[in-house]
Every structure is written in C-alpha cells, then in structure tokens.
VMD Tcl script that draws the C-alpha trace (Angstrom):
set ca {
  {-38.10 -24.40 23.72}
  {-34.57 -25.51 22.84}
  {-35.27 -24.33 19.12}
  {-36.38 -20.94 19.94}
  {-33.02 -20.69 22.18}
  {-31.15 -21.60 19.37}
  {-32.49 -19.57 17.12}
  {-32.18 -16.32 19.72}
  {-28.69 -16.95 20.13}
  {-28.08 -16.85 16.35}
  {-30.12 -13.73 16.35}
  {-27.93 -12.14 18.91}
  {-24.81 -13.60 16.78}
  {-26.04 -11.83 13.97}
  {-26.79 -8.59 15.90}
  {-23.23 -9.35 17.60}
  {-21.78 -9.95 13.87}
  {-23.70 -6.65 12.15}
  {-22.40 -4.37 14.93}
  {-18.98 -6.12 14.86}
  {-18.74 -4.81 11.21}
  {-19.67 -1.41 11.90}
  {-17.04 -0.90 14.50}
  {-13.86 0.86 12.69}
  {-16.12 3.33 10.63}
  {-17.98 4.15 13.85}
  {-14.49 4.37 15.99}
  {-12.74 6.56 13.08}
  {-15.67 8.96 13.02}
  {-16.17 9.49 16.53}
  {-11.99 10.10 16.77}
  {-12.30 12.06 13.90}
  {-8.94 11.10 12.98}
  {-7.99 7.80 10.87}
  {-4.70 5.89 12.58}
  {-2.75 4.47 8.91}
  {0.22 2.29 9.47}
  {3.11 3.41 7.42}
  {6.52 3.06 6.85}
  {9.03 3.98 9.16}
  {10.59 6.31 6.11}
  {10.64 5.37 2.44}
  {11.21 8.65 0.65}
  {8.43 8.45 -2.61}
  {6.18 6.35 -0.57}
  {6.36 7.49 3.42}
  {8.29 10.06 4.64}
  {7.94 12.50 7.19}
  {9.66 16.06 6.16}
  {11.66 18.00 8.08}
  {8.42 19.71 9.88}
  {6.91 16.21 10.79}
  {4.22 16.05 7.67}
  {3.87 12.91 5.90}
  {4.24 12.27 1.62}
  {3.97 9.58 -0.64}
  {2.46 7.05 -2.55}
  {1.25 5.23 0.34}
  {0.36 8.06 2.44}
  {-1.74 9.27 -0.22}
  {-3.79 6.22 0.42}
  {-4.48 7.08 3.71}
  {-5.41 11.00 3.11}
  {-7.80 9.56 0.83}
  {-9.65 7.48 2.40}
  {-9.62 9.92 5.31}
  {-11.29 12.41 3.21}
  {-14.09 9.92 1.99}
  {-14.55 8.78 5.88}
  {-14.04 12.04 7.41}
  {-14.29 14.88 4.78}
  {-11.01 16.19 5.55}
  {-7.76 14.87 4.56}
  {-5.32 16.36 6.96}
  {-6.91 14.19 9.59}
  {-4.56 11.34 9.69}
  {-2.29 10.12 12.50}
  {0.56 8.12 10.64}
  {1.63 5.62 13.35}
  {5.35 4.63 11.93}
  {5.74 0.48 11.82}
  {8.42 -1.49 10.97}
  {8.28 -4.92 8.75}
  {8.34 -6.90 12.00}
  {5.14 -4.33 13.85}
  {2.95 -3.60 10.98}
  {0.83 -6.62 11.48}
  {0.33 -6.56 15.05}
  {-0.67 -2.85 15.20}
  {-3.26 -3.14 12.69}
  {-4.30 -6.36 14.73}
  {-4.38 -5.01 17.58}
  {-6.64 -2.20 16.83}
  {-3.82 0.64 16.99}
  {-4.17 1.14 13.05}
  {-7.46 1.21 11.65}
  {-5.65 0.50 7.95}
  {-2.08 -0.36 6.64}
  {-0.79 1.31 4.23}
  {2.53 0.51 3.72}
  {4.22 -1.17 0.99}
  {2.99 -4.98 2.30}
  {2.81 -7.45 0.11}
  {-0.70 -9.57 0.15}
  {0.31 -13.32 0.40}
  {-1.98 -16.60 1.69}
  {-0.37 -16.51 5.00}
  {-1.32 -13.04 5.96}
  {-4.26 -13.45 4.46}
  {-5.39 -16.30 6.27}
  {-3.35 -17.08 9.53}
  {-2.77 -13.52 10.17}
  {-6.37 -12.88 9.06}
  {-5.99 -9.87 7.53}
  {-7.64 -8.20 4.22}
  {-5.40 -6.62 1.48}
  {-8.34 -4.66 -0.13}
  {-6.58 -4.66 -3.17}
  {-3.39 -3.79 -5.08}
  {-1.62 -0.39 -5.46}
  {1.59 -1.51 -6.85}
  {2.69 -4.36 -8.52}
  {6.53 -5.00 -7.26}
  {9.06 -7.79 -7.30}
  {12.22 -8.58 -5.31}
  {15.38 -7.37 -6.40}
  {19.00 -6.63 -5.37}
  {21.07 -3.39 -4.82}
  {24.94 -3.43 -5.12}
  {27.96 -0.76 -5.48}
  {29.13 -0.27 -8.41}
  {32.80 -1.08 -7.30}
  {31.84 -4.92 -6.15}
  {31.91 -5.65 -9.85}
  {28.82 -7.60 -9.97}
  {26.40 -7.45 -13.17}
  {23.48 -10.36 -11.80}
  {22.80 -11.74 -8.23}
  {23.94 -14.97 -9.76}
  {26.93 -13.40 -9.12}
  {26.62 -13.11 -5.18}
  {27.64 -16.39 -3.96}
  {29.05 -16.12 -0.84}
  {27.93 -12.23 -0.36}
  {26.82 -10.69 2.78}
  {23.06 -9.34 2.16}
  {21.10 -6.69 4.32}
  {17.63 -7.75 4.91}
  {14.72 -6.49 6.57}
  {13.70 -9.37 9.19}
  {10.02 -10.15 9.78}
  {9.22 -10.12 5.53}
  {8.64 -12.15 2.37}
  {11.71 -10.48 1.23}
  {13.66 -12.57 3.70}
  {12.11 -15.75 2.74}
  {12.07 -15.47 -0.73}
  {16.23 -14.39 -0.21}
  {16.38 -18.18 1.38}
  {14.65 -19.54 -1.75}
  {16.87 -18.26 -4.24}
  {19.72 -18.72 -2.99}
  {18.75 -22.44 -2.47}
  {17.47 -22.75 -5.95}
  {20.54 -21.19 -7.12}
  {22.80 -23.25 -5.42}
  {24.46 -20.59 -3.30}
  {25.10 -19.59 0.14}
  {25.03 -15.98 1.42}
  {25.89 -14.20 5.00}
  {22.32 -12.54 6.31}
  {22.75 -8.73 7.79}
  {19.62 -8.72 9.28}
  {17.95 -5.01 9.59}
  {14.71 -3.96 11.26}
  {14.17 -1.39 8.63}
  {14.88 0.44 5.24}
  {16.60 3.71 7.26}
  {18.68 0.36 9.00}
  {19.49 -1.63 6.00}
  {20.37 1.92 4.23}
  {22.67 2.56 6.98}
  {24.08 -0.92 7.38}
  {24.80 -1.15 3.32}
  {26.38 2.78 3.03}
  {28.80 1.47 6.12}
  {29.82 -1.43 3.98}
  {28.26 -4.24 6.47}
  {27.13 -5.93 3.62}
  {27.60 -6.73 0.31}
  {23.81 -6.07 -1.48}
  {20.89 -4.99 0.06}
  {17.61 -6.74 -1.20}
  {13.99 -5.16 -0.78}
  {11.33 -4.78 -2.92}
  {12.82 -3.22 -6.38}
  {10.28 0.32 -6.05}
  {12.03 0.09 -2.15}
  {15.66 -0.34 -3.87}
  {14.62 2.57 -6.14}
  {13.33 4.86 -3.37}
  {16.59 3.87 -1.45}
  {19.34 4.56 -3.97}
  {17.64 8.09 -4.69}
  {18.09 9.21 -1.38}
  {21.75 8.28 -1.30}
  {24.71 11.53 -2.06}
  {26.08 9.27 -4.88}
  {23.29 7.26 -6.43}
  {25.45 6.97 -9.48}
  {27.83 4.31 -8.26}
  {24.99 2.00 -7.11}
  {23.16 -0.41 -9.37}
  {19.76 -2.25 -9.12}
  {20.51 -5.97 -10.26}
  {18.33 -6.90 -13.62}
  {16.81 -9.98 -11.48}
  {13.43 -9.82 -10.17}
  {13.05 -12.65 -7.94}
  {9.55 -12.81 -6.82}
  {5.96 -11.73 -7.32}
  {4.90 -8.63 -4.73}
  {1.82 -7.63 -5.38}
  {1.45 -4.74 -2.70}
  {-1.61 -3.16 -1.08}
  {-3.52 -1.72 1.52}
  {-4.36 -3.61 4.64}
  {-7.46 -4.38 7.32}
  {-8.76 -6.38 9.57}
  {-10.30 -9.50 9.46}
  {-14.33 -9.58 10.51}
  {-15.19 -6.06 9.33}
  {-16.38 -5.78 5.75}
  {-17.91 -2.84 5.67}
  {-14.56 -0.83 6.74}
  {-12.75 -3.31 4.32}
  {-15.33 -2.25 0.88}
  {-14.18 1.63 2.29}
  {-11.18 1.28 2.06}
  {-11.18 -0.87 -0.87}
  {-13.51 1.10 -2.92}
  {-11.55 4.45 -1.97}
  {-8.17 2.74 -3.92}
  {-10.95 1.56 -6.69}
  {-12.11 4.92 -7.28}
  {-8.35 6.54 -7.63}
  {-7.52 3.76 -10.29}
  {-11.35 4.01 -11.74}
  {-10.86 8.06 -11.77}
  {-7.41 7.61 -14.34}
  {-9.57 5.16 -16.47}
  {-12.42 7.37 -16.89}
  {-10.42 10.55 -17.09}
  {-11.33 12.11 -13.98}
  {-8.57 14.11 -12.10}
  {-7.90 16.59 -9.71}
  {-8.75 19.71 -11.85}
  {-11.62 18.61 -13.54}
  {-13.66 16.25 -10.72}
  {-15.48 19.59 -9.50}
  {-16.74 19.94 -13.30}
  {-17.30 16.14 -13.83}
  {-19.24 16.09 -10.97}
  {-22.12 18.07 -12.30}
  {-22.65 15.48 -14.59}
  {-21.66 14.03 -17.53}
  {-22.17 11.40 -20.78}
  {-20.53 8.64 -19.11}
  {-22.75 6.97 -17.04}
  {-19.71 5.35 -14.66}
  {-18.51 8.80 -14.28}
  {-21.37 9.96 -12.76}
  {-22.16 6.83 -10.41}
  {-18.47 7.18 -8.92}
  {-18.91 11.06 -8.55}
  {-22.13 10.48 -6.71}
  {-23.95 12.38 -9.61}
  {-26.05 9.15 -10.09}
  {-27.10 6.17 -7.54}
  {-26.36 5.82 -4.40}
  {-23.19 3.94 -3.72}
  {-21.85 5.48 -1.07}
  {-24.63 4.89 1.39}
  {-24.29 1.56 0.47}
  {-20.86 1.56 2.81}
  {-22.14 3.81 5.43}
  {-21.10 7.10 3.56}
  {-22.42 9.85 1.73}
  {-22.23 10.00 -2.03}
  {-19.36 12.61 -2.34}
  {-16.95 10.25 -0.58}
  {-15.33 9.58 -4.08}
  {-15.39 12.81 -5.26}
  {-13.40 14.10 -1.97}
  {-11.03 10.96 -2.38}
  {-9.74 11.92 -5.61}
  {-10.22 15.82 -4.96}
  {-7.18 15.08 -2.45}
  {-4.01 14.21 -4.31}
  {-5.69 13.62 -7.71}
  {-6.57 9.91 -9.81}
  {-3.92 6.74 -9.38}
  {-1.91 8.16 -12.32}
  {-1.22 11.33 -10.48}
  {-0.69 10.61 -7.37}
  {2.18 8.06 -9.06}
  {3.89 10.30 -10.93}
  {3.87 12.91 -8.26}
  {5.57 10.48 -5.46}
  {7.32 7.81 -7.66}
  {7.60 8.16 -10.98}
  {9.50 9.09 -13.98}
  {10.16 12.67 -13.18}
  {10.90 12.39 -9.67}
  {14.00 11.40 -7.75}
  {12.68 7.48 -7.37}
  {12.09 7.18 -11.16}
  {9.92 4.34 -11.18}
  {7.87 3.59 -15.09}
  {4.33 2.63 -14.58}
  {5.59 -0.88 -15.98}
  {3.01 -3.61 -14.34}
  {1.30 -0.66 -12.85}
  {0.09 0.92 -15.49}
  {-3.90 0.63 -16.70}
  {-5.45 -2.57 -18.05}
  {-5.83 0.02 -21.17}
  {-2.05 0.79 -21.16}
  {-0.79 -3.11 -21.24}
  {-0.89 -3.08 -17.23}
  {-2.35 -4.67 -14.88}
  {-4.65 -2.03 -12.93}
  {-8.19 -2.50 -13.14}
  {-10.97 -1.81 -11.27}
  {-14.62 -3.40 -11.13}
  {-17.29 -1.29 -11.83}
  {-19.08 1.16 -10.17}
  {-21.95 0.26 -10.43}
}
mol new
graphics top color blue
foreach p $ca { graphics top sphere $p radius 0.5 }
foreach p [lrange $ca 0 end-1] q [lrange $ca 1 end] { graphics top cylinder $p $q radius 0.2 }
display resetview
C-alpha cells in the first residue's frame, strides 16, 4: 500500500513537473503577446523612439522569438527594467524572457535560479572619461569619483579592481544608464564604468562624443545573454534555439532576403533542418516547423541584426571583435540543428 502511494505521488510530481514546463509557452500563446524585459534606454540595443516603438540589438531578440512563438513579431510588450528590477520581474512572472544586456554569472545562475539560454554578445568592463581630465588608463583614476549602476557585476567587479590595483575611488551610484549619463554630463563624477558596448552606446548619444574617451582597459569577462526562468525547459530550448538559429542562419548563409528561397530547399542538409524543409524540430519544442524561418524572416541572421543596431556603420560603432563567428576568429557558435 505505502509503495503504490509513493509511487502515485511521484506520478502526480511528474504530471505536476511536465505541466510546470509547459506553462510560459501556454501563457504567451493564450496572451498572444510575449512580455521581454529590456533596458530602460540603451540607444543600439533598447530604445524606445520618439513614437513609443522599441529598436535594438536586444529587442531584436525578443521580436524574434515572438515571431517563432506567436507568428507575428510586432506582438511584444517591452516592460522597461532597471539593473536593480530585471531579475525580480522575470522572477516574478511579469517577463516571460530578459533580454537585456545581463551578464550570465554562477550567482544568477544558481541562487537567483535563472537560465541565460545562451550568449549574444561577448562584452567586458570598461571606463569612460572626458577628454579634459587628462587621463590615458584607469590606472590613472586613483582617487576619482565613478558613476555606477547599483544592483550589477559592474559594481562589484569596480570594487575588485580598484582593490587589486591598490586604489581608492568615490562611488556615484546610478539606477540606470539614462542616470549615470546624466550624472557624468553634469560633472558628478569623474568616469563612468559599464559594460564597454554600454560605454559605446552611451558616448554616441552624447552632442560632443569627440571629447570623451573609452579607457583601453577591459576589466572583466561579460558574457551577455538572454534570460528565463528556472523549472521550465521547454520555454528555455525556445528561446534558446530562436538566438541559435539567428547565429546558425549567418553561418550557413541564410538571411533576410534569401530565407523565403532557402526554404524551398537546398544542398545543405543543416539548412534545410533549421528552415523546417527537413525533420521536425520544431515540434520537438511545442512549435511548428517554420518557427525558424519566421525568426530570422524578422530582422535578418545574427550578423545583420548587429550591424544594423551596433556596429561599424552605425552611431555605436562596435567591430564584431569576440562576437564575430567561430569561422571569423570569434567566438559565436551554435550546436547543430539537428
């Protein structure tokens, strides 16, 4: 008797578990809008213009994976989070994803129990001064007063270095970029420090971006990505394989003005699993087998989307450096599709 008890409550634990896991797909559909955390405003990666509609390299994230959830990429409600919210709306179940320049760390990970799905830009800490402070290296900034963003890993690693360095520093502490953009322009501080594609973003918005300089020193690994929840995998391979198939899509060659042609069929084998052409991969996550082909349809392959939000030819100016493909002497790769 007592076995057969045990072994119906793990059978209701497992029915508990599998429906558990189904929850977010099954809330975002019957919304039929996906909630993304973003940034509060980081022109290049999320920004809201001047009519309330949302660019960027992070926002095009979200429209993605709306259009492989929902079939339509417009239907995304940005909910605008600061470095000290972003965790606890996506915990809370007021963002179904985070996508918002967060760096993925064992803390977050674990205590916070969250799931970066992946990485969609490889960063590293940096430091922003004016021209006119005379400074060539934050070696130099002994004693300076520094803007930074409470409630981040920018903050901590700030303590580090300066320890290791043997200096002391005055903290400005802001509770976002448009803050610690503010606070710096006003002369509050000294430097402001952020993530150096944040610094970038940040001095291209400025009137005179000429008499600012980034610092050469990179002062810590942030490798940044999308965000879920803990205890729902099947949401968290959506959302992971939706990033996958932009970076996959650059690989292979596939991009916004040929995937309607590609996916007819091709030589390539990969090409035509990811495209849906071959397989059946996306009901494997609950979805149909277009959901790739509408992902990239949206905003184009990883390569595009960065050089139409952050890179070279844009205000922000950011080379593909780190983030450029395993093929290119980078380090984006996805695993196969397969």
């Amino acid at each position: 008797m007592k076995k057969s008890v045990f072994l119906g409550t793990l059978a209701f634990a497992g029915l508990s578990a599998g429906l558990a896991a189904a929850g977010t797909l099954d809330d975002v559909k019957a919304r039929g809008e996906l909630n993304c955390g973003v940034n509060t405003g980081l022109v290049g990666f999320a920004a809201p213009d001047a009519n309330g509609n949302w660019a960027g390299f992070d926002v095009a994230i979200c429209k993605a994976v709306a259009a492989a959830v929902l079939g339509d990429a417009s239907k995304v409600k940005y909910v605008p989070t600061t470095g000290e919210t972003r965790f606890s709306t996506l915990s809370s179940g007021e963002t179904d994803m985070l996508s918002r320049n967060s760096t993925w760390t064992f803390s977050r990970d674990t205590d916070l129990k969250l799931d970066f799905v992946g990485v969609n830009y490889y960063d590293g800490q940096g430091f922003m001064a004016r021209k006119d402070l005379g400074v060539t290296s934050a070696k130099e900034l002994d004693g300076a007063s520094i803007c930074i963003q409470t409630g981040t890993t920018t903050e901590l690693n700030l303590a580090d270095y300066f320890k290791a360095n043997n200096m002391t520093y005055q903290p400005i502490a802001v509770n976002s970029n448009a803050e610690g953009e503010q606070q710096y322009l006003a002369a509050a501080c000294d430097a402001y420090t952020t993530d150096a594609s944040g610094l970038a973003a940040t001095r291209a918005a400025f009137a005179d971006p000429e008499n600012h300089i980034i610092l050469p020193e990179i002062i810590s690994k942030e490798p940044l990505g999308p965000a879920v929840r803990h205890g729902d995998n099947q949401w968290g391979d959506i959302v992971r394989w939706t990033l996958n198939a932009l970076v996959a899509a650059e690989e292979y060659g596939v991009t916004s003005a040929n995937v309607e042609e590609l996916s007819k069929g091709t030589e390539n084998p990969e090409i035509n699993r990811l495209l849906g052409v071959d397989g059946e991969l996306g009901k494997m996550t609950g979805l149909d087998n277009e959901w790739a082909k509408r992902a990239i349809m949206v905003a184009g392959n990883y390569g595009e989307i960065f050089a139409a939000t952050i890179g070279e030819s844009t205000p922000i100016g950011l080379a593909r450096g780190l983030n450029a493909q395993w093929t290119q002497g980078g380090l984006l790769y996805s695993p196969p599709f397969r």
